[in-house]
Structures are given as structure tokens and as C-alpha cells.
N, C-alpha and C positions, 0 to 999 in steps of 0.2 A: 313352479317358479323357483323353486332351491338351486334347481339347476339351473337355471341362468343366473343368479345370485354368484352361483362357485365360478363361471364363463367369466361373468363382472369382474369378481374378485384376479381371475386369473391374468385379466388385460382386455376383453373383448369389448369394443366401445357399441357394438351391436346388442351386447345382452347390458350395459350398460342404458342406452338406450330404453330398451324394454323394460327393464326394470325400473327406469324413470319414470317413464310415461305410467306406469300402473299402479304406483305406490306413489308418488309425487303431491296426487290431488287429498289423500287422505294424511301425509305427515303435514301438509300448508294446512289442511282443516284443522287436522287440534293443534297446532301451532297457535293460529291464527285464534281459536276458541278461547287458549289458556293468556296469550299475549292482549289481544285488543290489538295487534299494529300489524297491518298486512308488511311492512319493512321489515320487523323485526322478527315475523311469523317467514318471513323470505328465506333472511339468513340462518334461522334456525331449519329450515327445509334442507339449505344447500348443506351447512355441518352435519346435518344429518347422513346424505345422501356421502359424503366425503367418509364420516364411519361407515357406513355401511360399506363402503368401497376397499376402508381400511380394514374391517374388522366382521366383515360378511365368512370370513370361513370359520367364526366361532356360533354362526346360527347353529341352534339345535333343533331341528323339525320334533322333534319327541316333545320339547319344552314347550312348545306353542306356533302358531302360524306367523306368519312374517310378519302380517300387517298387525300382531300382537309386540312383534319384538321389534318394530319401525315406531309403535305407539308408544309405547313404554320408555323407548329411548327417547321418543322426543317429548316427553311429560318430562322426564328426566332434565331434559338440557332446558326446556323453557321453566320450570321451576328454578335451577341454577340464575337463571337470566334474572327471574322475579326478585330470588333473594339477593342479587350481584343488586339490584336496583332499589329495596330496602335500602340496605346498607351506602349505597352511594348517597354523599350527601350534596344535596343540588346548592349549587352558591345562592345565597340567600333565601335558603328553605324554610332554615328553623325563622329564622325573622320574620316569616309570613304565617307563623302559627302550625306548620304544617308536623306532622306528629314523623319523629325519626324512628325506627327502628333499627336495634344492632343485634345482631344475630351474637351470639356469647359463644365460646368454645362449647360449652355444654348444650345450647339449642341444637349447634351440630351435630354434636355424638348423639344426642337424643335423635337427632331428624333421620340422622344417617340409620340408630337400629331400627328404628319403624320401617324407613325402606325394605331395611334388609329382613323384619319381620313379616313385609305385605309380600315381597317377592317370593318368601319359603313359603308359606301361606296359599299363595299362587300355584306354585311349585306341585304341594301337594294337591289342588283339583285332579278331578278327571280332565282330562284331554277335553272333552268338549265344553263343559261348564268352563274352566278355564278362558277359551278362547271365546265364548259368547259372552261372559265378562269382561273379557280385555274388548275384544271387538265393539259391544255393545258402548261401553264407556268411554274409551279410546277412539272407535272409528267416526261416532258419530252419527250411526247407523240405529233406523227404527229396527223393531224388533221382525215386523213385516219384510223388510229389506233383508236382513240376516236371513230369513226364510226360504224366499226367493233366492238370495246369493247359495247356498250351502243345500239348495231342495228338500229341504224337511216340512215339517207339518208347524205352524206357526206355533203350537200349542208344545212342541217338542223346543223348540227357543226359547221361551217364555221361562219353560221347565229350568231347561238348562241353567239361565239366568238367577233363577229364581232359587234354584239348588247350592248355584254354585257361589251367590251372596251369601248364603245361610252357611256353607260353608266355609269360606272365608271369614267369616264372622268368627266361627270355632274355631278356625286356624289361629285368627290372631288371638283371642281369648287363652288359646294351649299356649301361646308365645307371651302371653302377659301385658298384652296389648289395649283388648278390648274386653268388654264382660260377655257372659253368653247370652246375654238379651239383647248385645247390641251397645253402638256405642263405644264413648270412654270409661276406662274402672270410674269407679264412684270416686277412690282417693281423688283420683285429678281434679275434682270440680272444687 
């Protein structure tokens, strides 16, 4: 599929196309999971689909499989969305008891190193633990279904899964993130 990815990116409304129809039903799924609003889970498919178009020849097949870097991206943008809707304040919100939150400059920079500590984190997996964590969380996919899609032995997914949280775990712990039991540091509580 990379290669009709670079086809897309080049102008082909054919591998465009294909590339829609294969990836489409899995960025509307965790859209849709992370939003609650088939409309808003819409529009976050077509932006998506609009980056991908714009920014499909910085995919890196070495870093993960597509429908890890279609998932990622769109957690990305429907998080954006969440917090853009936080911080909007609805007319006559607060008057109805309803609790505001405002995101600070420094929730930011905090929010933003976490990203960028889960991504290096990520980064470092194996190739496979890697993409059975993205795919498994991200696609929406039983562990069964990954099995069947990638022809492995259920028990080899599972693994994968199971490795590559435990490693990420130590990722972020080495990045200051998390403890190595899991979790947040102790300070934060």
C-alpha cells in the first residue's frame, strides 16, 4: 500500500481511490470511538485523508504500518478537537453549573512533551510490538482479528501486545514519564 500512497501523493485519483476505500473505514472508527459524533468523526476522516494526500511522502514504512500512522494521526486531530471544545465556552454554560476548563500555556508544553515522549517511546519498539500496539489500540481490532489479518499464531499477537506495553511502559519511565511499575511518577498524585 506505500506504493499507492506515493501514486496518491503524486496526483493519481485511482490510487487515491484505493487508498480511500482501505483506510477510510478504520480512521471513521477511532474517529468516531474518540468523538461520540458520527459528523464530527466525518470531518475528522476527510482532514485526515486531505493530510495524508498532503503529507503521504513523509510516511516512513521502517517507523510503523500505515494504518499506525493514519491512527496516530487521527487521535492526534480528534484530541485537538476535544481540547478546541474544552476551552470553547458554550453561551450560557457556566450559568448552567457546567464545569469550564482552560487549558494554561503550561498544560500545553506539558501535553505536547508527553506526546513527544509516547512517540520516541513508540519509536523505540520492535517493528512488530510497535504496530500490534498501535493497531490493537488504534484500529480497534480484537487480538483474534490482528491474527488472521498478519497470519500469525494468536499467541504470537498477544506476545507482541503484551511485550511491547511492558515496553513502552520502560520507554516512558527512561523519559520521565511514567514509573517502571506502571503508571504515573508517584510525585504527580
Amino acid at each position: 500500500m506505500a506504493s499507492v500512497l506515493r501514486e496518491m501523493c503524486e496526483g493519481s485519483s485511482v490510487a487515491f481511490d484505493q487508498f480511500y476505500t482501505r483506510y477510510a473505514p478504520l480512521v471513521l472508527r477511532v474517529a468516531l470511538r474518540m468523538l461520540g459524533d458520527r459528523m464530527e468523526a466525518e470531518d475528522v476522516c476527510h482532514d485526515i485523508f486531505l493530510e495524508a494526500l498532503r503529507k503521504g511522502d513523509r510516511y516512513e514504512p521502517a517507523k510503523g504500518s500505515i494504518e499506525a500512522w493514519l491512527a496516530v494521526m487521527t487521535k492526534s486531530r480528534c484530541l485537538d478537537r476535544l481540547r478546541k471544545k474544552q476551552r470553547t465556552v458554550a453561551s450560557g454554560g457556566a450559568e448552567h453549573g457546567e464545569l469550564l476548563i482552560e487549558t494554561t500555556p503550561e498544560d500545553k508544553a506539558i501535553g505536547l512533551m508527553e506526546r513527544l515522549a509516547v512517540r520516541e517511546a513508540l519509536d523505540d519498539l520492535p517493528l512488530p510490538q510497535r504496530n500490534a500496539v498501535v493497531t490493537a489500540y488504534f484500529g480497534d481490532k480484537s487480538q483474534r482479528e490482528l491474527a488472521e489479518e498478519w497470519q500469525v499464531p494468536l499467541g504470537t499477537v498477544k506476545s507482541w501486545i503484551r511485550y511491547g506495553i511492558g515496553n513502552l511502559r520502560k520507554g516512558l519511565a527512561k523519559r520521565g514519564w511514567a514509573s517502571d511499575n506502571g503508571g504515573r511518577r508517584e510525585s504527580e498524585w
